[in-house]
C-alpha positions in Angstrom: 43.7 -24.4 -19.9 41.5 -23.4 -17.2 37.9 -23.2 -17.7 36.2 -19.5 -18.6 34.4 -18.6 -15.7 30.6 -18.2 -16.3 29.4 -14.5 -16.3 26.9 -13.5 -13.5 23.7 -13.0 -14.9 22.3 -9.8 -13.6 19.5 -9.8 -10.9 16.2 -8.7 -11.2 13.9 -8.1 -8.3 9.9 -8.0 -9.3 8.1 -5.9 -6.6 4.2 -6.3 -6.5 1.5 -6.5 -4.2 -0.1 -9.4 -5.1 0.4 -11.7 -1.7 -2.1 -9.6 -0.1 -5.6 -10.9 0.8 -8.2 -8.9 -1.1 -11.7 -8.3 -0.9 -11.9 -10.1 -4.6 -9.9 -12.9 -4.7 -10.0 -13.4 -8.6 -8.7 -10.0 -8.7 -5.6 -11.5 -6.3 -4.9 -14.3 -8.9 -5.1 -12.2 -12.3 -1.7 -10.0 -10.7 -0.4 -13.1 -9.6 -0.4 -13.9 -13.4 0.5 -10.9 -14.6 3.8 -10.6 -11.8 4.2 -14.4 -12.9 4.3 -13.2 -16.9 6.7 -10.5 -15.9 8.9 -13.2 -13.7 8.9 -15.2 -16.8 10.2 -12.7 -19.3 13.0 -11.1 -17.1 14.0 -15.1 -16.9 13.6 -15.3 -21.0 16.0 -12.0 -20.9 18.6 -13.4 -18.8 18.3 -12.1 -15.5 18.3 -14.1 -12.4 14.8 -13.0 -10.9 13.6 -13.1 -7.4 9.8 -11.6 -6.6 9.2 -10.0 -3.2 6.2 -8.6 -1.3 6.1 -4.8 -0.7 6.5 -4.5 3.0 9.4 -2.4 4.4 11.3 -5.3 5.6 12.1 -7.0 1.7 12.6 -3.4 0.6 15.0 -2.0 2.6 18.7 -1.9 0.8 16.9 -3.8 -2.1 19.4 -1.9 -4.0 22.1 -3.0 -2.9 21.0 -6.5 -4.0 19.0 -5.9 -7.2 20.6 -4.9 -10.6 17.1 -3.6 -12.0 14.1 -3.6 -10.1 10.5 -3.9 -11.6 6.9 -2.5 -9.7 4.2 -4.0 -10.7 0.3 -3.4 -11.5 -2.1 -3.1 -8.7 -5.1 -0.9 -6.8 -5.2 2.6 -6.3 -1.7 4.3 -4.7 -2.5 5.9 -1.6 -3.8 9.8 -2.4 -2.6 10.8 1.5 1.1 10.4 -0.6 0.4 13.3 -3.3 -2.2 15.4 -1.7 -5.3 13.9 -3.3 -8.8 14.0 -2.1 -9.5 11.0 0.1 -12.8 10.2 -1.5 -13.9 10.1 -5.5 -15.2 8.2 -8.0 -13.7 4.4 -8.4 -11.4 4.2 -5.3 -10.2 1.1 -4.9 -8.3 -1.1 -1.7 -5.4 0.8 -0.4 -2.2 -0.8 1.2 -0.5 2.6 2.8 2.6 0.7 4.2 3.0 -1.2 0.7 3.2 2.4 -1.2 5.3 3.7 1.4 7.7 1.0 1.2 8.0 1.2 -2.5 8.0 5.4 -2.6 10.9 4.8 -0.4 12.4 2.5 -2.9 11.9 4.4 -6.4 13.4 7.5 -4.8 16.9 4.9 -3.4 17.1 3.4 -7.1 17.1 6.9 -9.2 19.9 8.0 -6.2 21.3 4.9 -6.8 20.9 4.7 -10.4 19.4 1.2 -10.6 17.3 0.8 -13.7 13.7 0.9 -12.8 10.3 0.1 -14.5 7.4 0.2 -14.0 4.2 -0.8 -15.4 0.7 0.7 -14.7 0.4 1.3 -10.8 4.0 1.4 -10.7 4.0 4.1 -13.2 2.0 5.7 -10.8 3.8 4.8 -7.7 6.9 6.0 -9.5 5.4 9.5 -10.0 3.5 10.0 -6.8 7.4 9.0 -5.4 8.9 11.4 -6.9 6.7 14.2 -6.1 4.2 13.8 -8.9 0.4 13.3 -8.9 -2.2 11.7 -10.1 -5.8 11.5 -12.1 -7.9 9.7 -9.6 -10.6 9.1 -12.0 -11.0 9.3 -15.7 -14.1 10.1 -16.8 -14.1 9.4 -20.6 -14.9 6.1 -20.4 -11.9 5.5 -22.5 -10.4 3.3 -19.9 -11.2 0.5 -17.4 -10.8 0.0 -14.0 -7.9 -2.7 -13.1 -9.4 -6.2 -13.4 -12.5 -5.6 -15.4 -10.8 -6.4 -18.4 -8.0 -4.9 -21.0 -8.9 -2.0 -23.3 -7.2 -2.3 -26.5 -5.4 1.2 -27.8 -2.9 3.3 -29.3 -0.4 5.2 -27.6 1.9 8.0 -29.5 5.4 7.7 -28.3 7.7 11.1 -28.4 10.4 10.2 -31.7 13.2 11.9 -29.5 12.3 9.6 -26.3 14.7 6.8 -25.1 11.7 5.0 -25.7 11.2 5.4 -28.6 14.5 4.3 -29.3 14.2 1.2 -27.0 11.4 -0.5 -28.9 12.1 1.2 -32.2 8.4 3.1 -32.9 6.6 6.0 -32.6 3.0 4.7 -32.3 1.8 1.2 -31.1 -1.3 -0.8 -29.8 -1.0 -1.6 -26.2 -3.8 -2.8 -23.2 -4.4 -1.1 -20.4 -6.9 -1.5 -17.3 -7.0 1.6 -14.8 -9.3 4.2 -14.1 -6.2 6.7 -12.8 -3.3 8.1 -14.4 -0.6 10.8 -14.2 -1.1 14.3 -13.8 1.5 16.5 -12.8 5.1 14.5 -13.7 7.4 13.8 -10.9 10.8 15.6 -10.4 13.5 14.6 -13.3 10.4 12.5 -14.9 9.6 13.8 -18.6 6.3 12.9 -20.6 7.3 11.0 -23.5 3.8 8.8 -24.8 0.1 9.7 -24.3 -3.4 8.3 -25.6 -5.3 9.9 -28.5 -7.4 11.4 -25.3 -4.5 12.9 -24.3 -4.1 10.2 -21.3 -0.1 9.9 -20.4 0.8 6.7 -21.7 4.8 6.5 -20.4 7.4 8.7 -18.6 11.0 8.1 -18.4 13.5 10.2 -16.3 15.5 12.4 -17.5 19.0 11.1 -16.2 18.4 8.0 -14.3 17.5 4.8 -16.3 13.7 4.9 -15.4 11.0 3.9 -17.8 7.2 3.6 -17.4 4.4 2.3 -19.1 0.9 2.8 -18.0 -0.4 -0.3 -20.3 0.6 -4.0 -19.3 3.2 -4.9 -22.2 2.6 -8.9 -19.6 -0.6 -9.3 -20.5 -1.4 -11.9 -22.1 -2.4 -11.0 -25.9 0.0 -8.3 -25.9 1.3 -7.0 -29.3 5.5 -6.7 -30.0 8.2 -6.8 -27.8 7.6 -3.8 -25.2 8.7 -6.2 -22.5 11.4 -7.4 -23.9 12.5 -4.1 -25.3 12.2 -2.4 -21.7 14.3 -5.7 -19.9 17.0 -5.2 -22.7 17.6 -1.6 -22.1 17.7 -2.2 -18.3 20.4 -4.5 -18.9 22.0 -2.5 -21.0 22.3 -0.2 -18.7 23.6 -2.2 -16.2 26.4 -3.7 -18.5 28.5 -1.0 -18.2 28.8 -0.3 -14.5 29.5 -3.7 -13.8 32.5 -3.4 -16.5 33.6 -0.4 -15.0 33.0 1.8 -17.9 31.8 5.3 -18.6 28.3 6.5 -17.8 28.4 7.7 -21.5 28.5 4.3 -22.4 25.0 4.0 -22.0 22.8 6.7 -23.8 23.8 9.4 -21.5 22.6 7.6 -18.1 24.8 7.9 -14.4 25.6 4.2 -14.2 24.5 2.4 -10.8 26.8 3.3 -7.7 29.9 0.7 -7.0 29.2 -1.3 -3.5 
């Protein structure tokens, strides 16, 4: 009897911006850690992983070759992309051609329907993407800028989110660092977790599988499983297009295009 052929694990492709030189190198190596900590975890999940820079070049019909695609944490996005004032408080280093790149790529994988999250900056990214903006300062002091530290909080999660339902609670502790957030949500992109300062917290879209997080569920001294959680319900959601089945297999979500 013939061996059982092995089934391909599906392939996730971790997008960051952490191979660029920076004006503060220690700020370079702490998201090389945290890209590293998300490498390892899509590994733990079962994906086959790859990481990439975000230049045009790698991005281009990434696609067609990724499964689920993850954009990581990072400086300020570019406010020429949503409209925003080109000076304020806090701004930070700017790589225009990396958020064009990855703009380009968000709005390919919700046509596409490849699963997509994204975590702080590309939370942000995601929404500026999708015609969105942002908070280019917060002024409460309730949160920090990237790389001065994790601020330890909770976050209220809508009960009727997918979510929700994807790590099973309402209300959690996560750690953040960032001094921007979302404003006005993207097209297709609802709400669904905020601070107790009413600061959004996470945004899924409404028919794609897209989920967000603004807090770094990598980090080391994270609480639960949000990472795992969020991995598990992009595979899910691959699982069925690569079967063939039904978008309703999957919670209501338009599985990824055949190619």
């Amino acid at each position: 009897m013939p061996d059982a052929v092995p089934t391909p694990r599906p392939r996730l492709l971790v997008v960051d911006v952490s191979d660029r030189e920076r004006a503060d190198p220690a700020y370079g190596a702490e998201l090389r850690e945290l890209s590293a900590s998300v490498v390892r975890a899509a590994a733990e999940a079962g994906f086959d992983v790859a990481r990439t820079a975000s230049d045009v070049g790698p991005l281009t019909g990434a696609t067609d070759d990724a499964d689920v695609i993850v954009l990581t944490g990072g400086e300020d996005v570019d406010p020429a992309l949503y409209g925003g004032a080109a000076d304020y408080p806090g701004r930070e280093e700017l790589f225009t051609d990396a958020d064009q790149a990855q703009a380009a790529l968000v709005r390919d994988a919700v046509e596409s329907g490849t699963p997509l999250i994204g975590i702080c900056r590309g939370m942000q990214l995601i929404n500026v993407a999708l015609g969105g903006d942002l908070v280019q300062h917060l002024h409460d002091g309730g949160h920090v800028p990237e790389g001065a530290g994790m601020l330890a909080h909770e976050v209220a999660i809508e009960p009727d989110s997918r979510l929700a339902a994807s790590l099973d609670a309402t209300r959690i502790t996560v750690q953040s660092s960032h001094h921007q957030a979302v404003d006005r949500p993207g097209r297709g992109l609802r709400v669904v977790a905020r601070a107790d300062d009413g600061t959004v917290e996470a945004v899924e879209h409404e028919t794609a599988p897209l989920w967000a997080v603004q807090w770094h569920p990598e980090a080391a001294g994270s609480r639960g499983s949000v990472l795992a959680d969020l991995l598990r319900a992009a595979a899910d959601a691959v699982a069925p297009a690569s079967a063939g089945q039904p978008a309703s297999v999957v919670r209501g979500y338009s599985p990824k295009r055949a190619t």
